[in-house]
Structure formats: structure tokens, C-alpha cells
C-alpha positions in Angstrom: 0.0 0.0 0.0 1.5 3.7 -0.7 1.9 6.2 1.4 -0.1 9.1 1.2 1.8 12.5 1.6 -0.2 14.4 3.9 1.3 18.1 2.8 0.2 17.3 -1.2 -2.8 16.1 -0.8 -4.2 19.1 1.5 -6.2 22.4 -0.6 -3.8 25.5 0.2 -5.1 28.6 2.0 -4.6 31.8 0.0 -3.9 34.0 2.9 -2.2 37.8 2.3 0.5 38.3 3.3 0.2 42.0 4.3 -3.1 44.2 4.9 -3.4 46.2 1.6 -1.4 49.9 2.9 -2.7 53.1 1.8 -0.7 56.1 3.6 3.1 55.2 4.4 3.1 56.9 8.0 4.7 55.0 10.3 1.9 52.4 11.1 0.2 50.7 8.1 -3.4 52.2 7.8 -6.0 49.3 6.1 -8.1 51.1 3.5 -11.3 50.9 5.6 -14.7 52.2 4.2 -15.5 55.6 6.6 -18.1 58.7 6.7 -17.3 62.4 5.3 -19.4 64.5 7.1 -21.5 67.6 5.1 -19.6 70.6 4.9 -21.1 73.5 6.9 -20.1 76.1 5.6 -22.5 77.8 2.7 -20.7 78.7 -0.5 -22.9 82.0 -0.5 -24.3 84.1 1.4 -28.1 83.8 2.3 -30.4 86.3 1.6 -31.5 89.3 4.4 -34.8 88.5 5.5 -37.3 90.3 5.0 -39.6 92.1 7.4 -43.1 91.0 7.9 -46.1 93.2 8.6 -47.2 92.4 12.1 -51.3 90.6 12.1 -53.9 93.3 13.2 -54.3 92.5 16.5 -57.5 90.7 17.9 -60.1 92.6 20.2 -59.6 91.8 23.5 -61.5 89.0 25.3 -63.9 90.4 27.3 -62.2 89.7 31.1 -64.3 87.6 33.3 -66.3 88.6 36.4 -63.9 88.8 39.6 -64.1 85.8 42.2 -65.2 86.4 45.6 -63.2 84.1 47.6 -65.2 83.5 51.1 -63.2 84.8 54.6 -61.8 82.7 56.9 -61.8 83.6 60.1 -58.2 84.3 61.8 -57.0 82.5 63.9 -54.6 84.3 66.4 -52.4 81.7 66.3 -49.9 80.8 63.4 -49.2 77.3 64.4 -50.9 74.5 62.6 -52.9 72.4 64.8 -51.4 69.4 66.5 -52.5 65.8 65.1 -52.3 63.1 68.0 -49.9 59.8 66.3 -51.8 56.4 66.9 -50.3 54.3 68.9 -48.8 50.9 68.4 -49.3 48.3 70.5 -46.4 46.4 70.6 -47.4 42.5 71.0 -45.3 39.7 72.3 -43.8 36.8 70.1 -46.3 34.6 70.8 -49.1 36.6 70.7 -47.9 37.6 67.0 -47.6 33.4 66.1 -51.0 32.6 67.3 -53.1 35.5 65.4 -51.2 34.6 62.5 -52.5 31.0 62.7 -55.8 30.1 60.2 -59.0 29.8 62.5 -60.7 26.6 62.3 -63.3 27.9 59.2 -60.2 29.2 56.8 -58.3 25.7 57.4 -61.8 23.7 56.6 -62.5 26.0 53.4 -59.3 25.4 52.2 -58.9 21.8 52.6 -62.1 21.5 51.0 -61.3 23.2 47.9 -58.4 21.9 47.4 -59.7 18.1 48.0 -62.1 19.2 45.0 -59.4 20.2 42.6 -57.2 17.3 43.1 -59.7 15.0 43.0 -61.2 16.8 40.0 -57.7 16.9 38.5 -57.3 12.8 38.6 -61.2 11.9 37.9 -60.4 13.8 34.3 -59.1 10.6 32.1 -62.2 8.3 33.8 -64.7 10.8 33.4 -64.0 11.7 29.8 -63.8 7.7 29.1 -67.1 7.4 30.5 -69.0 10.4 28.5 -67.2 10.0 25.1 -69.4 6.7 24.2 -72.4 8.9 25.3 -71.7 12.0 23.5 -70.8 10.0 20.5 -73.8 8.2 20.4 -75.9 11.2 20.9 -74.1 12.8 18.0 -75.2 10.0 15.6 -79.0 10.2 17.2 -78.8 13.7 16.0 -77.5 13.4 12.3 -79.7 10.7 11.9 -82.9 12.9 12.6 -81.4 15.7 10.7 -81.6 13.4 7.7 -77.8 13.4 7.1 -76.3 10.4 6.4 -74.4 8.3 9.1 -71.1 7.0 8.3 -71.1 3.3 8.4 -68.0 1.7 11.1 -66.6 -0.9 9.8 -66.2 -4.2 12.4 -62.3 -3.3 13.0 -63.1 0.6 13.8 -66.0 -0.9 15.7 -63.5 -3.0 17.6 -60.8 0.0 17.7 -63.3 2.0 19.9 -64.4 -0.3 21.7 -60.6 -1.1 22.9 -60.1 2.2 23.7 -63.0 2.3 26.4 -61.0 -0.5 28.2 -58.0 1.7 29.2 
């Protein structure tokens, strides 16, 4: 059997061998794509502007009728009046455990309705088992009083459904 030369046999890699150099300064710049900005600067000289006739004036708006604002009554003195803070009880550790614990009602309600949901949640697959025949056969009761025409099961779709109800 021959050897194979590895280094013959492999495609070759065209790779530069320099970045293409555009300005000789020292450091080799790479011809990179980059913005020019707009000049600002106009080429002539814009045109004075012209005065414009001030608008006629409109009338006046007739001014509204003043506000009287009723009087309060001084006070003599300046000094807001003095709002009383509530005060905190401050409760002991275990009276703070035992208000925190459900009463007796809230425990019951919600034991109750979570008994209902899971047992809701796992009675699913059974009770769907159990109403599909019905429904199915109350579907076919209908068509067949509409007048349409019932599809005829063969035996092994017969047999297919029929399997199915088992589990």
C-alpha cells in the first residue's frame, strides 16, 4: 500500500501576506470604508430676510367677572394644629404566632377546595372515558334525525373504539 503525503494532498489557504497599505506613516493604515461628514459652511451668502407686517391685532377678550373668595376667620395663632400619632401596641412573640395561625373555618374551606381540585384533576381521564361513548352516540342520534347520512364503522373501527373504552 502507498503512502499518502499528507502536505500534497491538503487544498492551500490563500492568505495575504500584508493588509493592503494606503498612507506610508509609520503604522500601516488598512483602506477601511469611513463617513465624510456635510460641509457646513455655505458657498454663498443667504439672503437678508425680509420684514413682515405684524397681524392686526385681535379685540380683546372680554375679562371675566372677579371671584369672591369667602373669609376665613383668623386664627390668632400661626401654628398649625397638633395631630395626636396612633399608637402601636407592641405584642409579644407569641401573641404575634397565634393571630397569625388560620381559625378553624379558613383551614376547613381550604382543605375543601383543594380536596375538589385534586380529586377533580385525577377523575379527568375516567370521566372523559365514560362520557365520550355517550356523546358519540348522541351525535349520531342527532345526524340521523337531521336526515344526514351516518357513516357506516366498519367491524375493526367498531373494535378499535371499543378497545379504547378499556384503558
Amino acid at each position: 500500500m502507498p503512502e499518502i503525503n499528507v502536505v500534497h494532498d491538503l487544498p492551500q489557504v490563500a492568505i495575504p501576506q500584508a493588509p493592503p497599505v494606503t498612507l506610508d506613516v509609520g503604522v500601516p493604515v488598512i483602506n477601511l470604508p469611513h463617513f465624510n461628514p456635510m460641509e457646513m459652511e455655505p458657498e454663498a451668502e443667504p439672503e437678508p430676510v425680509k420684514p413682515v407686517a405684524p397681524r392686526p391685532a385681535d379685540p380683546p377678550a372680554a375679562e371675566p367677572p372677579p371671584v369672591k373668595l369667602p373669609k376665613r376667620e383668623e386664627s390668632k395663632s400661626e401654628t398649625p394644629p397638633v395631630v395626636p400619632k396612633p399608637k402601636v401596641e407592641e405584642k409579644t412573640l407569641p401573641q404575634r404566632i397565634i393571630e397569625a395561625v388560620p381559625t378553624i373555618p379558613q383551614a376547613v374551606n381550604t382543605a375543601g377546595t383543594s380536596a375538589i381540585a385534586v380529586s377533580a384533576a385525577l377523575a379527568t381521564p375516567l370521566l372523559l372515558k365514560a362520557i365520550r361513548p355517550t356523546i358519540k352516540k348522541l351525535a349520531k342520534k342527532l345526524q340521523k334525525a337531521l336526515g344526514k347520512k351516518v357513516k357506516v364503522e366498519s367491524v375493526r373501527e367498531r373494535r378499535k373504539f371499543q378497545r379504547s373504552l378499556r384503558g
